[in-house]
C-alpha positions in Angstrom: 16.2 -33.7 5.7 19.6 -32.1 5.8 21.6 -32.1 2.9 25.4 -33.7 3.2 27.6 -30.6 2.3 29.1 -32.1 -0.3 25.6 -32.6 -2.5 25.0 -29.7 -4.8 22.4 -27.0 -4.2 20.4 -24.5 -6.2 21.1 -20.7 -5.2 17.3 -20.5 -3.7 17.8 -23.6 -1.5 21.2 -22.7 -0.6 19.9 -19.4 0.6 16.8 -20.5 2.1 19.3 -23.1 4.2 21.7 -20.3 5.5 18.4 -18.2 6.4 17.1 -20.3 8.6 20.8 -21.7 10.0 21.1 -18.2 11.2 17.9 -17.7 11.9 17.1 -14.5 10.2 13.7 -15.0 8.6 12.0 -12.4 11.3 14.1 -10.4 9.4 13.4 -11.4 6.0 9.6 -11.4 7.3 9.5 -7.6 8.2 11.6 -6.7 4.7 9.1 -8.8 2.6 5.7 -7.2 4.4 7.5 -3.8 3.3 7.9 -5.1 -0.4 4.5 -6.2 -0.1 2.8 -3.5 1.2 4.7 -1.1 -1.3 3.5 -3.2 -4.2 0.2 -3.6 -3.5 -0.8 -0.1 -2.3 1.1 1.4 -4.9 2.7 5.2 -5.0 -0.4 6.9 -4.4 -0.5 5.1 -1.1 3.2 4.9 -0.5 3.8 8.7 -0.8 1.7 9.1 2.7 3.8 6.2 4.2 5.9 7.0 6.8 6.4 4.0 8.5 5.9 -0.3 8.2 6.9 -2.4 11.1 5.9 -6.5 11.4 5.5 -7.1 14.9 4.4 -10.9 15.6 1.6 -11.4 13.2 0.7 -7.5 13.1 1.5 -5.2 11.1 1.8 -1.2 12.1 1.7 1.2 8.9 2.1 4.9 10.1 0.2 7.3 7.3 0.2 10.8 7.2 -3.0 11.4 5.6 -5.9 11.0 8.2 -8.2 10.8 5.3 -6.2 8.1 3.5 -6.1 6.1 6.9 -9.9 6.5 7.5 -10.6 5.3 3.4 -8.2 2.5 4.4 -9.6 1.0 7.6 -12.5 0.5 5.8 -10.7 -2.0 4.1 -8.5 -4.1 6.1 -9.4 -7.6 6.1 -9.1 -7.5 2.1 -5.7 -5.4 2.7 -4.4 -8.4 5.1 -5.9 -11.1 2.7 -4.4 -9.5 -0.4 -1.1 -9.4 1.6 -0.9 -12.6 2.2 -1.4 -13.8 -1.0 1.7 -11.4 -2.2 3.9 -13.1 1.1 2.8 -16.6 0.1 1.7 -17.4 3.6 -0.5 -16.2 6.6 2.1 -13.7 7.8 -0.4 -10.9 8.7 -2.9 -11.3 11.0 -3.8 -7.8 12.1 -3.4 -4.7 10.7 -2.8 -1.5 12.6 -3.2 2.0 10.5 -2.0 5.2 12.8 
């Protein structure tokens, strides 16, 4: 339901409405799976990131450590679950360490 423009909104509706008018939440999606991943891994984790990327429903995470990425992939359906929990929706379907 759209609202009229003369109705007033709060700042979080007002923002989600201009996100999707310009259709920028692939955007938001890729920044908010970075948050996400940073938070949950934590700085241990982080310091051997070297690169996130969301692409589709997958998400790539480049790690400099081949030891960390072995200790990781053990773990990756609970590292996608516990992701999407922190997104608030199914956002990650696959994860990809390298």
């Amino acid at each position: 339901m759209a609202k009229r423009k003369n109705e007033n909104l709060n700042m979080g509706d007002a923002l989600q409405e201009f996100i999707k008018a310009n259709k920028l939440q692939h955007g938001m999606d890729k920044v908010n799976a970075r948050e996400a991943w940073a938070k949950l891994m934590g700085n241990g984790v982080i310091n051997y990131t070297t690169a996130i990327e969301l692409r589709n429903e997958t998400l790539f995470v480049s790690l400099s450590s081949s030891v960390l990425r072995e200790e990781l992939s053990h773990g990756k359906t609970k590292i996608i679950n516990l992701l999407n929990e922190e997104l608030g929706r199914e956002m990650v379907k696959k994860l990809v360490l390298r």
